[in-house]
VMD Tcl script that builds the backbone (N, CA, C; Angstrom):
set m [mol new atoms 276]
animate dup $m
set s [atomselect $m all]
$s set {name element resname resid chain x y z} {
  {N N UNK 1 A 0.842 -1.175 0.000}
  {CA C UNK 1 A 0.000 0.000 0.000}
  {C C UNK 1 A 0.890 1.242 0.000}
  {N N UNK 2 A 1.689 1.631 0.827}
  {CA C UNK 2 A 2.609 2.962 0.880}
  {C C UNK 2 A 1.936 3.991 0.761}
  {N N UNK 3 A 1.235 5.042 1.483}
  {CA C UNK 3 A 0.793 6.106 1.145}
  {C C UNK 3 A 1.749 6.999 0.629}
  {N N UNK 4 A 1.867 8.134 -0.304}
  {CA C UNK 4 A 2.951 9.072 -0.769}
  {C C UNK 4 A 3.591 10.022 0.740}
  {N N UNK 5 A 2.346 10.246 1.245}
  {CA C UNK 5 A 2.640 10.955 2.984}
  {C C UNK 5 A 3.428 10.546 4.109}
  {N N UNK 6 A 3.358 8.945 3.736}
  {CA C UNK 6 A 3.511 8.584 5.236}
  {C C UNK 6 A 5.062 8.201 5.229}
  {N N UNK 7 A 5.651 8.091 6.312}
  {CA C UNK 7 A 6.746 8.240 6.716}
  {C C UNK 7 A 7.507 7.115 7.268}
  {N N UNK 8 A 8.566 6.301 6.721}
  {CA C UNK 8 A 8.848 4.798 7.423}
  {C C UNK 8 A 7.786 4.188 8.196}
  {N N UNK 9 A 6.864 3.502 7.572}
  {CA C UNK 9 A 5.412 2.960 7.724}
  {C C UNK 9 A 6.182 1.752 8.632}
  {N N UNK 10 A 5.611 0.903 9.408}
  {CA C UNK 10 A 6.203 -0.803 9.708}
  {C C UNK 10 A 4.628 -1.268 9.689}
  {N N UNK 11 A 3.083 -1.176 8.972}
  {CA C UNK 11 A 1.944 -1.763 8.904}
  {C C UNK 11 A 1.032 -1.026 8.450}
  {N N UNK 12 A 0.009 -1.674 8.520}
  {CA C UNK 12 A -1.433 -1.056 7.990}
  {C C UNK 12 A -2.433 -1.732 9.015}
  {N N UNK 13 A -3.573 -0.829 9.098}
  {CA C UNK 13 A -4.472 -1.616 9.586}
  {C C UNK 13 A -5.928 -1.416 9.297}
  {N N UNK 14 A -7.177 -1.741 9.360}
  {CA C UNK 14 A -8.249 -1.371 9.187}
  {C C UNK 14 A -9.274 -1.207 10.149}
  {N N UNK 15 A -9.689 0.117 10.009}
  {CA C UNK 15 A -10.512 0.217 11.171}
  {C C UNK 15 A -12.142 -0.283 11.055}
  {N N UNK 16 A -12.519 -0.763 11.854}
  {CA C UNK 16 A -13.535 -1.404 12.184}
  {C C UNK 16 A -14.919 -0.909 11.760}
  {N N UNK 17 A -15.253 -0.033 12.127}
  {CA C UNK 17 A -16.336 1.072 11.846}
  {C C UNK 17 A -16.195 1.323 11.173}
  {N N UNK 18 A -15.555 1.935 10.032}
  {CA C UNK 18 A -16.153 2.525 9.139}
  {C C UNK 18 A -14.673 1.791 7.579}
  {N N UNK 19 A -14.011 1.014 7.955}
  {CA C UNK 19 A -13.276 0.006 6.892}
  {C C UNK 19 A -12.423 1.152 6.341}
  {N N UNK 20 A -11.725 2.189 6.992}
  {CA C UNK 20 A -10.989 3.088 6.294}
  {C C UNK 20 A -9.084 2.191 6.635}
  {N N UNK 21 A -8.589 2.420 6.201}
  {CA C UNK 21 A -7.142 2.117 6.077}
  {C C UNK 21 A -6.118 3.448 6.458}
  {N N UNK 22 A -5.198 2.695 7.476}
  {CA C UNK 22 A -3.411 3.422 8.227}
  {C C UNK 22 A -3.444 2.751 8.143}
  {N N UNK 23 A -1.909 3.685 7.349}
  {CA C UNK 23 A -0.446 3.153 7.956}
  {C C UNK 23 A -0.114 3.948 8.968}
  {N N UNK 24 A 1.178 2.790 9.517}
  {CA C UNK 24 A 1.600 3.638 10.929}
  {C C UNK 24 A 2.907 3.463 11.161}
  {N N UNK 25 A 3.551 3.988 12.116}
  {CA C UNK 25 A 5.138 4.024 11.608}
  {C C UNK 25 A 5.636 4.537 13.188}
  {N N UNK 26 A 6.730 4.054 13.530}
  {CA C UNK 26 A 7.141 4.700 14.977}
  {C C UNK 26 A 7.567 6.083 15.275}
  {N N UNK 27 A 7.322 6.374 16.175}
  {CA C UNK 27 A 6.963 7.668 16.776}
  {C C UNK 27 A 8.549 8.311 17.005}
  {N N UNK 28 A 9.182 8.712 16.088}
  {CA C UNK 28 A 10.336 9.682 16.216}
  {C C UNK 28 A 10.110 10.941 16.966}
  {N N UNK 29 A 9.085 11.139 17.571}
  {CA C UNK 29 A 8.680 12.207 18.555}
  {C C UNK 29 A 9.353 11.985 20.048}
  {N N UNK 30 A 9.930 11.334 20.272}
  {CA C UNK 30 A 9.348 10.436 21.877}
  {C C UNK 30 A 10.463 11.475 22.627}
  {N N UNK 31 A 11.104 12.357 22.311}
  {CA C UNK 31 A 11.944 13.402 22.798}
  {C C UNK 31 A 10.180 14.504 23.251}
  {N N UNK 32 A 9.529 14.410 22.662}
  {CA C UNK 32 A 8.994 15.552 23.677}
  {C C UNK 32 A 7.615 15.054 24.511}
  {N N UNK 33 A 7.650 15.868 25.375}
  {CA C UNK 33 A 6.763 14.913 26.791}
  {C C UNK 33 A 5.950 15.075 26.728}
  {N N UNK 34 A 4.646 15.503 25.754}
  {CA C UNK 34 A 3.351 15.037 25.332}
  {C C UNK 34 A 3.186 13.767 24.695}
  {N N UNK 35 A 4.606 13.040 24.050}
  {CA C UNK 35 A 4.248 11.875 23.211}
  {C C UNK 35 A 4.881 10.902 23.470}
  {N N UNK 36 A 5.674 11.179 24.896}
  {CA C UNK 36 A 6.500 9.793 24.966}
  {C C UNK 36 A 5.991 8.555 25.136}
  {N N UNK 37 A 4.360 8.511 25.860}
  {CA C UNK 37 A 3.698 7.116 26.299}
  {C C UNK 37 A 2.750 6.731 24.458}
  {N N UNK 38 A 2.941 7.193 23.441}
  {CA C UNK 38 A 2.476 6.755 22.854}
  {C C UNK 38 A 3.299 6.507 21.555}
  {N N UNK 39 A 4.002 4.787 21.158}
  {CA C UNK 39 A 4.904 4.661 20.493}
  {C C UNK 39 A 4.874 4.730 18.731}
  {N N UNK 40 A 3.924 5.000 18.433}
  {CA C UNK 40 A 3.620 4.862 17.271}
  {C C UNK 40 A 3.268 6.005 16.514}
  {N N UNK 41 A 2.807 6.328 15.102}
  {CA C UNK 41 A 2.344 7.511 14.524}
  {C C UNK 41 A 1.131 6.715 13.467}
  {N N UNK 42 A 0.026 7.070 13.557}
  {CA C UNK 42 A -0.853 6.591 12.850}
  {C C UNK 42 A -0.695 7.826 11.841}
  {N N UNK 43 A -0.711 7.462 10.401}
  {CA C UNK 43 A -1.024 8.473 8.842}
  {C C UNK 43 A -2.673 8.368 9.089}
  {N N UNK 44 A -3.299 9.871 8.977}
  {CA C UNK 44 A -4.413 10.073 8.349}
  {C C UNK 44 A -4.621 11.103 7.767}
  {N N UNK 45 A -3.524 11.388 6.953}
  {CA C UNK 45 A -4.005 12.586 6.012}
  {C C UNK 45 A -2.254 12.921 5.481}
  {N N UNK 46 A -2.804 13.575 4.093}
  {CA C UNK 46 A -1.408 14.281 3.571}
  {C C UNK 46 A -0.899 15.473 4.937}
  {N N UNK 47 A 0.388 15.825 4.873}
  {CA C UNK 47 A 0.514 16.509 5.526}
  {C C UNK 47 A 0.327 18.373 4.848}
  {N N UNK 48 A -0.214 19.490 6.102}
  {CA C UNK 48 A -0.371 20.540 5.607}
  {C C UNK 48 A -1.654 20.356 4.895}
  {N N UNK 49 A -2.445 20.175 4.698}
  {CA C UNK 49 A -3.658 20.200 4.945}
  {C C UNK 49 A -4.049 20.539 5.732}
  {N N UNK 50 A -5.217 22.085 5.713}
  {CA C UNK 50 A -5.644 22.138 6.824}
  {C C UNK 50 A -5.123 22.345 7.912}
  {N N UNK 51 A -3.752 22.584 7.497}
  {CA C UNK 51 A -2.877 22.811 9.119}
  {C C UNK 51 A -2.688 21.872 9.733}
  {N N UNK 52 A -3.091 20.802 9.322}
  {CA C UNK 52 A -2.673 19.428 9.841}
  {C C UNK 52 A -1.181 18.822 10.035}
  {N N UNK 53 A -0.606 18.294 10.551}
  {CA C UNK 53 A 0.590 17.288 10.597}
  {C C UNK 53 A 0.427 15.803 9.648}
  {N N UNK 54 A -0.374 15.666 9.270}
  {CA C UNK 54 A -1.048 14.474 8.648}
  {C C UNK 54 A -1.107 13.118 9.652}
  {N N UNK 55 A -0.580 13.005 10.928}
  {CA C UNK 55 A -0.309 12.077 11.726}
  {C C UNK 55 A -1.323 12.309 12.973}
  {N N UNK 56 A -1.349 10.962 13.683}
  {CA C UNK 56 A -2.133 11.168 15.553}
  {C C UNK 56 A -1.293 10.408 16.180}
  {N N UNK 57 A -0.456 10.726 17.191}
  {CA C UNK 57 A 0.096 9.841 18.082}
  {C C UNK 57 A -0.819 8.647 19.074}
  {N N UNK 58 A -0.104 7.363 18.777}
  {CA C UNK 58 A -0.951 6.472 19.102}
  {C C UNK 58 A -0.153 5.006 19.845}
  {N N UNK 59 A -1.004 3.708 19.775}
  {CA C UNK 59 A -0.704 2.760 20.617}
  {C C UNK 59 A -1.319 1.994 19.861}
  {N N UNK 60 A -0.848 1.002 19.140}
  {CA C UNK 60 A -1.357 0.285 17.630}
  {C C UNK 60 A -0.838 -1.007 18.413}
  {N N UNK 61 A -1.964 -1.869 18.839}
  {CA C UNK 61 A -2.033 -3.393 19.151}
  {C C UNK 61 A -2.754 -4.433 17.933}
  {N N UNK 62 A -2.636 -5.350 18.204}
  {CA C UNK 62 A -3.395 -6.824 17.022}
  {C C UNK 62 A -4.507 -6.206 16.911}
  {N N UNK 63 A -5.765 -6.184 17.674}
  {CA C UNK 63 A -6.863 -5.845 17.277}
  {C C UNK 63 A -7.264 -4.489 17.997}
  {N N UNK 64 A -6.768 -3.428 18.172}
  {CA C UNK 64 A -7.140 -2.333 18.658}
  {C C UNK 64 A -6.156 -0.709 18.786}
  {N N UNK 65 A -6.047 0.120 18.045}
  {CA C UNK 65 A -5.844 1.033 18.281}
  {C C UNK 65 A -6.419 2.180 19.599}
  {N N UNK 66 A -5.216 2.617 20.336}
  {CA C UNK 66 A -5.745 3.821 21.182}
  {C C UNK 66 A -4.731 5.527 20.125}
  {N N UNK 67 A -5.552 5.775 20.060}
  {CA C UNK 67 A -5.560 6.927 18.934}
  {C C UNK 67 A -5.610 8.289 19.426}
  {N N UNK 68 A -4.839 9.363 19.863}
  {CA C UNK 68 A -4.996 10.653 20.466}
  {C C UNK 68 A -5.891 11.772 19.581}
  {N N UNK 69 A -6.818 11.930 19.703}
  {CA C UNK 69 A -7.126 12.707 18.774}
  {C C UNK 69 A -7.393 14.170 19.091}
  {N N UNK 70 A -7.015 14.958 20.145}
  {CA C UNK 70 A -7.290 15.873 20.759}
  {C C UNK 70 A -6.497 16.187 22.227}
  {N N UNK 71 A -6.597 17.354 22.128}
  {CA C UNK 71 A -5.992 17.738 24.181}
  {C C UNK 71 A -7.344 18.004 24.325}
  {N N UNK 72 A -7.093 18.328 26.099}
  {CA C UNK 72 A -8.224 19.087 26.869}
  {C C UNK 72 A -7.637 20.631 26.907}
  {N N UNK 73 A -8.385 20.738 28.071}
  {CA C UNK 73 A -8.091 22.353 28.262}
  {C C UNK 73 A -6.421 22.479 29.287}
  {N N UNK 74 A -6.152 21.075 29.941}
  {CA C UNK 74 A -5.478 21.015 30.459}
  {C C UNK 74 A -4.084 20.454 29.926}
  {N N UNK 75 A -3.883 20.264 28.481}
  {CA C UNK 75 A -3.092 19.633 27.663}
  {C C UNK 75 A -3.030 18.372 27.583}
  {N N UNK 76 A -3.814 17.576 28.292}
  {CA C UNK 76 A -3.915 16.219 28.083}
  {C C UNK 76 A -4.118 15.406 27.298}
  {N N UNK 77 A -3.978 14.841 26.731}
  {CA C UNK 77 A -4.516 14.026 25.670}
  {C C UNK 77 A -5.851 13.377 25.637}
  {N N UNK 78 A -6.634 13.405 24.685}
  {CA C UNK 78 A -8.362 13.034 24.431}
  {C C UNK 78 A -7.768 11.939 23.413}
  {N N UNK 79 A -7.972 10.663 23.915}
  {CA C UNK 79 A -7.630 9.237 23.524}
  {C C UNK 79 A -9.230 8.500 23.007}
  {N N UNK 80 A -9.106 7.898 21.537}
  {CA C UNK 80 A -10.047 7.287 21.251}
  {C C UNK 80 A -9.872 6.246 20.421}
  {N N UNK 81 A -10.128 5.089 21.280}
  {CA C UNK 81 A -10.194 3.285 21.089}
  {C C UNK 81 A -10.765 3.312 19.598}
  {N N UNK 82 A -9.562 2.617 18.736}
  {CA C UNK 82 A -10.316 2.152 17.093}
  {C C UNK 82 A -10.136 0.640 17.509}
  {N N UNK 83 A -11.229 -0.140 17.417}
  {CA C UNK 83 A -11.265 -1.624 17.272}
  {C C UNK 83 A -11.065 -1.831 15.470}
  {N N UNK 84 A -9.605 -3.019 15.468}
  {CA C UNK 84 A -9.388 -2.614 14.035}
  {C C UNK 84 A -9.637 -4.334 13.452}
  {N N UNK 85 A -10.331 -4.403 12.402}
  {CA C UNK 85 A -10.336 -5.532 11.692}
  {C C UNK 85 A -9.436 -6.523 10.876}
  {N N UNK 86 A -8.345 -5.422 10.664}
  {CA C UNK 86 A -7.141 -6.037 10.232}
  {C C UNK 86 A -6.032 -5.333 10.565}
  {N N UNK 87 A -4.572 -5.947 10.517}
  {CA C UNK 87 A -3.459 -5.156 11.446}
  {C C UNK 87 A -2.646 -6.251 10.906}
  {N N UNK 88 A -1.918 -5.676 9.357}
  {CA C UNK 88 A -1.054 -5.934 9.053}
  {C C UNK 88 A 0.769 -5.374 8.929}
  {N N UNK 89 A 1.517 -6.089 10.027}
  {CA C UNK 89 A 2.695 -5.659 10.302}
  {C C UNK 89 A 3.940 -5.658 8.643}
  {N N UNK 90 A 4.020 -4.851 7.965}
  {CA C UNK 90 A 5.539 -5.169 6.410}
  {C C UNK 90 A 6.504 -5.601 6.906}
  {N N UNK 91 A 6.793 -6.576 6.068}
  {CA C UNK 91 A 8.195 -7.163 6.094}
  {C C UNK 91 A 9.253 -6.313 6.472}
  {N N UNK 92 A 10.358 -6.431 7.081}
  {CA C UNK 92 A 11.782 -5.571 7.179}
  {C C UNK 92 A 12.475 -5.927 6.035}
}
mol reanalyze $m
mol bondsrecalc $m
mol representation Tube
mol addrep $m
């Protein structure tokens, strides 16, 4: 699959609800302390779009993504569970 966006991918997966497709790729962030507990980078979007990063820092298991999709008012992270239907790891 390879999206043109995404960035040293190591899988894909499919989310449950609604059958959309990430890739995801490890979290070269982990130097700053909003993202160190979450090892991964889920792709959902080109980047710059919208002001976007094209990425959500996340926690990509066999059948379940925990997915950051938001802070609070307090900088915290607003975490939301993707139950995923498929979760395929690429070859090295």
């Amino acid at each position: 699959m390879f999206y043109t966006y995404t960035k040293d991918p190591i899988g894909v997966f499919v989310e449950k609800d609604h059958g959309n497709w990430f890739e995801y790729s490890i979290n070269d962030d982990m130097d700053q302390i909003t993202c160190y507990q979450f090892p991964h980078k889920v792709w959902v979007g080109g980047e710059g779009i919208c002001g976007d990063q094209g990425y959500r820092y996340a926690i990509v298991k066999k059948t379940v993504a925990y997915v950051v999709i938001d802070e609070d008012d307090c900088g915290e992270p607003v975490i939301e569970k993707w139950h995923l239907k498929k979760n395929t790891q690429y070859a090295a």
